[in-house]
N, C-alpha and C positions, 0 to 999 in steps of 0.2 A: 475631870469631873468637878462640878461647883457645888462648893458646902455652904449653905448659907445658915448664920447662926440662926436664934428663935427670932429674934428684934428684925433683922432682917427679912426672916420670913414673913412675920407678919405685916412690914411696911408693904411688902412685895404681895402679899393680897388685898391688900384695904388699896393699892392702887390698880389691880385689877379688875374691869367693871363687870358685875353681877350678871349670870346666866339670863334669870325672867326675873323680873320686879314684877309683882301681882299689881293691880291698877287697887288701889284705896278707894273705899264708899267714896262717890262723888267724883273722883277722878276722873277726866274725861267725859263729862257728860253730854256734850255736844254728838261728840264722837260714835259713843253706846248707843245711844237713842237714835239717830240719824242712818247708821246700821241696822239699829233693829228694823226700827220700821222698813227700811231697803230690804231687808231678808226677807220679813213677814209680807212684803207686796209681791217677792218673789213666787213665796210658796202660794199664797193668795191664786195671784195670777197663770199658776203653772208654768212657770219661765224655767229653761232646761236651764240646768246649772254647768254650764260652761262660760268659762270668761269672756269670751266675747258678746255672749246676749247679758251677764251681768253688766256688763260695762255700758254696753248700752240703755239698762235699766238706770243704771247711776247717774249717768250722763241725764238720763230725762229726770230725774226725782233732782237733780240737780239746780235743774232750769229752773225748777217751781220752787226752789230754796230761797229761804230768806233771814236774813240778818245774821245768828249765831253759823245758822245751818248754812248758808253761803260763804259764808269767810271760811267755814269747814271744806264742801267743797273745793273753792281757792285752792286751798293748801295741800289738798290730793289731787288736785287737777282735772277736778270734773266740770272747771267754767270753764267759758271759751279766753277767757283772759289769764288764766292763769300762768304762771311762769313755769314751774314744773310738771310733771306728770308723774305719777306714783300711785294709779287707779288699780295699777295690776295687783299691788298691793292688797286691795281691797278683793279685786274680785276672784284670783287664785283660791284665798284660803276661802273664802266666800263658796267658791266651788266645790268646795271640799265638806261644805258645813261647819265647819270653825268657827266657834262661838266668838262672837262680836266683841267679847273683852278683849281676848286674847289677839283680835285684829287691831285693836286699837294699843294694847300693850307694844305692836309691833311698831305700829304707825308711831310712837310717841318717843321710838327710839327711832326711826328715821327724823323727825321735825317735833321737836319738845311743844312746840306752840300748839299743836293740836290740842294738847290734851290742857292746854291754859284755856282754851274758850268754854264758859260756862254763860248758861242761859240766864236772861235777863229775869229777876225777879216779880214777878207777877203781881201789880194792883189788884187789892178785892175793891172793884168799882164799887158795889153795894155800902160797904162802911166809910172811904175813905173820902176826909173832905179834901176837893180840886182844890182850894184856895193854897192849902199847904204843901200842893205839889210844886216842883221845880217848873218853868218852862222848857225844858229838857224833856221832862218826865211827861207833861202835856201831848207833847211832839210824837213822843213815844208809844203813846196811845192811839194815837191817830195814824201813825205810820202802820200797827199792829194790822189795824182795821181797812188799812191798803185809801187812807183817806188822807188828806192835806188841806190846811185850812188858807186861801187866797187870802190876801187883804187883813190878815190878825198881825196885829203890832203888838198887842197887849195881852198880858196873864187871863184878863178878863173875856177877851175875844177869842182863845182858846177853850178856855172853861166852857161856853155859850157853843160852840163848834159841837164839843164833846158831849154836852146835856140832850143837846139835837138829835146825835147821833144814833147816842145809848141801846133807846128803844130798838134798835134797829139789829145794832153787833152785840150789845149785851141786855136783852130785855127782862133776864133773872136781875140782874141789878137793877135796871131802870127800875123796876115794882122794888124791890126792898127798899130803896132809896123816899127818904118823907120832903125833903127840902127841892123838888124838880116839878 
């Protein structure tokens, strides 16, 4: 039989990894959010909960993903380019009602990256002046809005892109805004 002193012992659990790590506010937010709503279209739509009509619900909410929520899928395997597949993942405990933390607490201990993508920070179009934005951040808005500006070389030719557009993807801003 093995006697291990106290020092021992407790080397011998601080190197053993943890049962369930609870997900921390914010944790995973791509993840959360990206489920819920898959759940909530589920129930929505009346989709029997068996994995294979969830997976195929994933698969389609999948298609229509974009930026955070795409790399998400990626990395569970619901593109078509993806290199792994790990959707069963999803849609087993899915099938079962298993609350979407607890899916993505799981998912996070398959591929740590999941639970690193967090959503991009949200411009309040209405206060914020273009001029002091990145052209990055320009780019970023445009892409948002599913638009791309041909022919812009300059900070300025984006700005002009975006004042155009406003009225159109965000018209609660265009009207707060005094300087357009």
């Amino acid at each position: 039989m093995l006697v291990l002193s106290g020092l021992s012992m407790a080397l011998a659990l601080t190197l053993l990894p943890a049962d369930t790590e609870a997900l921390k506010d914010g944790e995973c937010e791509v993840c959360v959010s990206f489920l819920g709503k898959l759940y909530q279209s589920l129930l929505d739509n009346n989709v029997k909960f068996n994995s294979a009509d969830i997976e195929k619900a994933l698969v389609k909410q999948c298609k229509e993903a974009k930026s955070k929520e795409n790399r998400f899928c990626y990395y569970i395997g619901g593109t078509s380019d993806a290199a792994t597949k790990i959707i069963n993942e999803v849609s087993k405990p899915l099938s079962y009602h298993a609350p979407v933390e607890k899916i993505c607490e799981r998912l996070k201990k398959k591929d740590s990256q999941i639970c690193e993508l967090k959503y991009d920070k949200q411009v309040d179009l209405s206060t914020v002046d273009l001029k002091k934005l990145k052209v990055k951040d320009l780019k970023k808005i445009l892409e948002e809005w599913g638009e791309t500006c041909k022919g812009c070389a300059e900070k300025s030719d984006f700005i002009r892109k975006i004042t155009e557009l406003m009225p159109k993807y965000a018209p609660t801003a265009a009207k707060a805004r005094t300087d357009l």
